[in-house]
N, C-alpha and C positions, 0 to 999 in steps of 0.2 A: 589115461587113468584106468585101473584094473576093475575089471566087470562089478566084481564082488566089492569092492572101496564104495563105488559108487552107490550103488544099493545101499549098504551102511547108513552113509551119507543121508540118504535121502530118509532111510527109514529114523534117524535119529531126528531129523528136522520136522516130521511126522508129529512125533513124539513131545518134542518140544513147543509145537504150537497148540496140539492137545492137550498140554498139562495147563499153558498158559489161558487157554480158552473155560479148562475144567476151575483154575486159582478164580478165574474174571466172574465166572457165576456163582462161584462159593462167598466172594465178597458181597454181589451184587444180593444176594438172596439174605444174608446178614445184614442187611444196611435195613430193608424194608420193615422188619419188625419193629427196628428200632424209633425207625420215623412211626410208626403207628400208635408204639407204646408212649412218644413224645405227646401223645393228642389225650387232653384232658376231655372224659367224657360230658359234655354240655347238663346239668341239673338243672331246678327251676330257680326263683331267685329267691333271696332271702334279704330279710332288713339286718345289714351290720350297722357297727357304729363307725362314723365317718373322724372320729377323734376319741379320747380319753374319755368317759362317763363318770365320775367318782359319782359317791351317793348324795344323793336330793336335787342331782340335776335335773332340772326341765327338759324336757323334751322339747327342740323348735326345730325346725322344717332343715335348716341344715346340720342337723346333728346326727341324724341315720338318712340312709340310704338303700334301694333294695340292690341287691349285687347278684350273678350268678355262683353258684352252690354243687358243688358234686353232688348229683342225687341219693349213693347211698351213705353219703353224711348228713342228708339232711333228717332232722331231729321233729318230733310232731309239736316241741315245744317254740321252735321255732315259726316267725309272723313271715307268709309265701304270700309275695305279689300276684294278684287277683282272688288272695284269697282275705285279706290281710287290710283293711282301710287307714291308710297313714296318717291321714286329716281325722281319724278320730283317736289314733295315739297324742298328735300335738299333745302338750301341755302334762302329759301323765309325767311321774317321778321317777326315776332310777333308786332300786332300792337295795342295789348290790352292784359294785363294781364292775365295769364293765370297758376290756382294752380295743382300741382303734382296731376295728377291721374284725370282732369279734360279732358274732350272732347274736342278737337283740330275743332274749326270750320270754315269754309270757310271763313268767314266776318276778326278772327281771325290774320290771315296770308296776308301779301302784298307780290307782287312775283313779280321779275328781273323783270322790261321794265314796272311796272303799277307806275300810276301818285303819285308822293310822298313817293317811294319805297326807295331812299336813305336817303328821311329826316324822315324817320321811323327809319331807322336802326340808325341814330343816337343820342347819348344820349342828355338828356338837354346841353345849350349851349355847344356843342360840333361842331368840324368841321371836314370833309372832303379832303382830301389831297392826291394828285396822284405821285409817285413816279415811274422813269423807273428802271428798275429791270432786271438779266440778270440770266442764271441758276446757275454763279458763285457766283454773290450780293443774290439774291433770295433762298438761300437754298435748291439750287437746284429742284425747286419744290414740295418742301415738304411743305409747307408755305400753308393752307387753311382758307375761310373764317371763321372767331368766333378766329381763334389763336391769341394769343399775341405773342408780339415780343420785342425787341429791336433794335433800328435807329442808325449804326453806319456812322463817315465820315471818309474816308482815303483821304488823301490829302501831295503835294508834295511841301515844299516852296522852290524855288531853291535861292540861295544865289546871292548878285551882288560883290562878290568878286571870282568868278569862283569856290570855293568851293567845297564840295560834299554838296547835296541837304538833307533836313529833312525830314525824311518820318513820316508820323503819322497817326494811328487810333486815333479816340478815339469815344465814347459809349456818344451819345446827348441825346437820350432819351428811357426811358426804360417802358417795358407794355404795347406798343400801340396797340391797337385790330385791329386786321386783318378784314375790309368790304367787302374787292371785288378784284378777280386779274383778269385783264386783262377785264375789266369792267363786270365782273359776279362773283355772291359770288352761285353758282351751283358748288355742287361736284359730281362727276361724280360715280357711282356703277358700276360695271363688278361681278357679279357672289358674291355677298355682301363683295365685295374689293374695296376700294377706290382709284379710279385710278389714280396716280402722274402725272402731263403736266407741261409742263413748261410755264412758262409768262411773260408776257414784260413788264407789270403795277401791281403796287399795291398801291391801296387804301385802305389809313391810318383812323383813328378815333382820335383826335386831339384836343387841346384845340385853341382861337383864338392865343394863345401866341406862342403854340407849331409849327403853323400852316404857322407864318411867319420866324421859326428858321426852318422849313422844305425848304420852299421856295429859302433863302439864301443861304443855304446849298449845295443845286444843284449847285450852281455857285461856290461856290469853290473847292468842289471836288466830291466825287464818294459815294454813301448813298449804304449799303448795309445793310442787315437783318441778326439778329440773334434769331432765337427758341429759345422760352421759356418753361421751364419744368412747368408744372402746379404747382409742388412740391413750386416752387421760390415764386410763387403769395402768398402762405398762411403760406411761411417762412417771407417774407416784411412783411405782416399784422399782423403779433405776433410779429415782432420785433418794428413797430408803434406801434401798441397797449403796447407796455414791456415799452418803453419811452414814451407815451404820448403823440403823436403826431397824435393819433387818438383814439377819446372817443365816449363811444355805449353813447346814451343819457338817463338819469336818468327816468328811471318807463315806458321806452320802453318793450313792450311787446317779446314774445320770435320770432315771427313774423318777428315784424320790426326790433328787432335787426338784426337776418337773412338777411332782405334787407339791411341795411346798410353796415352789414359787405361785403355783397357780394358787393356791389357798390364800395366800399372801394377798396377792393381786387382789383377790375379792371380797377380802375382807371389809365391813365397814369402819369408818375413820369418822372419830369422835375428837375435834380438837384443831387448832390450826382455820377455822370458821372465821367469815370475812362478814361486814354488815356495809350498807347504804342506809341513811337519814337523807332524809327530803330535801335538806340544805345541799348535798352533793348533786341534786338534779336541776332546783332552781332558787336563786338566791331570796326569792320570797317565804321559804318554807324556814322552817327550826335544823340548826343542825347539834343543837345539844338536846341534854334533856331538860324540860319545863319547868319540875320540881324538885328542889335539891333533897329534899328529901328520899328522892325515888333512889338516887344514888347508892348502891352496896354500900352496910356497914360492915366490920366483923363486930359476928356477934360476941357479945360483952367484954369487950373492948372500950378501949376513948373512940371516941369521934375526931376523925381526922378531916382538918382542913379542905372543902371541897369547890368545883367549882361549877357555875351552874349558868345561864343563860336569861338576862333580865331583857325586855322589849327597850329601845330609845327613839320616842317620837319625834318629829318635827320637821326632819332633813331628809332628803335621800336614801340615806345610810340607815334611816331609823329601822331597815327592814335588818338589819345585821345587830346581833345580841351582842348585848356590854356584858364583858365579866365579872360574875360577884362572887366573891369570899367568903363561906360558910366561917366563922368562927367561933370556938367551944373554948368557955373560960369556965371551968369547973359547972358548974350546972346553967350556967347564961350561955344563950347560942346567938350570936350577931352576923347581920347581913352588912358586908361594907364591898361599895364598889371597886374593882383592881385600879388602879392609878390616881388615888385621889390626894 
């Protein structure tokens, strides 16, 4: 091969691994910024909300959370872990909307004892209603602000013919959201446990309707609580929603349907109430009512044939009531026993 080729040759192959060597550090030198600009710079932490907040929700212990925070986004209105005590947020109100993963900020949140802190926590036309409560009625203090529950009455009607007396629960209203016991909706932390106490009041969330079958209620007999499984809240809402009795609305977004259905679900439920009488638990007790007169009339109406629960001595059986026929013959009312 000729002198000069060879030279060529060589100086070309030079060449070619220099460009390759200059393309390897020009990539290599591009890449590095990019991994640097990938690294979010570390801020302190801030309290978000760990789900949806609409307004008059409770604050409870899983509902915010502190998160890490870009520092120069972070806002003075904003609540900064160590600086910030979480356990004395518990129980304050949501008084502006507020989406999953969004900043928790002072303005945000009304707290126990500030002006208009109960008419936050509750919903449109809703009401307010205080009930006493004892640790046997109260579920023993298990019962916290944000919980649902159900309003039971036990109550004793004693007969005017010496009788044995009727005893009866029965279930008045069910899903009513727990506001405040013992006029504070604060839950108490111990070592990130939530501490059970007992209380002597609970305030209820209430329609105006609900509000004066509450009222009434006290006066005739004993109102006790019963816990709700959260499981029950979103078994009603599929079995509304299975019948029709509750429609998401047409070309709602996945959003609002969201709010609705959750609004739905928490609604309280007046109606559909179950009872027990004493007779259902041991066959010694009444399982009607004592006096036929106690029976619903419509008012100013006739009197409608009714039936009521007479004692029969002697046998066995005497603890089980005979049937008797109230009957209204223009102004004469007669007692006659069924099978005679």
């Amino acid at each position: 091969m000729d002198k000069k080729k060879l030279l060529l040759l060589i100086g070309a192959l030079v060449i070619a691994v220099g460009t390759a060597l200059a393309a390897r550090s020009l990539l290599t030198g591009a890449g590095s910024p990019q991994a640097e600009a990938a690294q979010v710079p570390k801020g302190p932490k801030v309290l978000v909300a760990q789900r949806g907040l609409p307004v008059g929700t409770i604050i409870t212990a899983d509902s915010v959370s502190f998160q890490l925070w870009p520092k120069e986004m972070v806002q003075d209105a904003y609540f900064i872990d160590g600086e910030a005590d979480i356990n004395k947020l518990l129980g304050t109100v949501v008084r502006y909307p507020i989406t999953a993963g969004q900043p928790v900020t002072q303005g945000a949140l009304v707290a126990p004892g500030d002006r208009g802190f109960l008419a936050a926590a509750l919903g449109a036309g809703m009401r307010a209603v205080t009930i006493p409560v004892s640790a046997k009625t109260g579920v023993g203090g298990f019962v916290f602000p944000g919980d649902h529950v159900d309003l039971m009455l036990t109550q004793t009607v004693t007969p005017k013919d010496g009788g044995n007396p009727l005893k009866a629960t029965e279930t008045i209203l069910r899903n009513i959201r727990v506001l405040a016991t013992d006029q504070s909706t604060e839950t108490t932390l111990e070592e990130g446990k939530t501490v059970v106490r007992e209380f002597r009041t609970v305030t209820l969330e209430v329609t105006p309707k609900m509000a004066e079958k509450v009222s009434v209620s006290q006066s005739v007999g004993t109102l006790s609580l019963s816990l709700r499984s959260l499981a029950d809240n979103q078994t009603d809402l599929d079995r509304a929603i299975a019948d029709g009795s509750i429609k998401v609305p047409a070309g709602a977004t996945k959003e609002q349907e969201e709010k609705f259905l959750s609004q739905a679900m928490n609604r309280p439920i007046d109606g559909g109430t179950t009872f027990v009488t004493g007779g259902d638990v041991s066959r010694f007790q009444r399982r009607t009512a004592p006096n036929p007169d106690m029976t619903a009339k419509p008012m100013g109406g006739p009197v409608a044939p009714q039936i009521a629960a007479a004692p029969v001595v002697g046998s066995p059986s005497s603890y089980r009531p005979r049937p008797v026929v109230r009957v209204t013959r223009g102004n004469t009312t007669t007692e006659e026993a069924a099978g005679k």
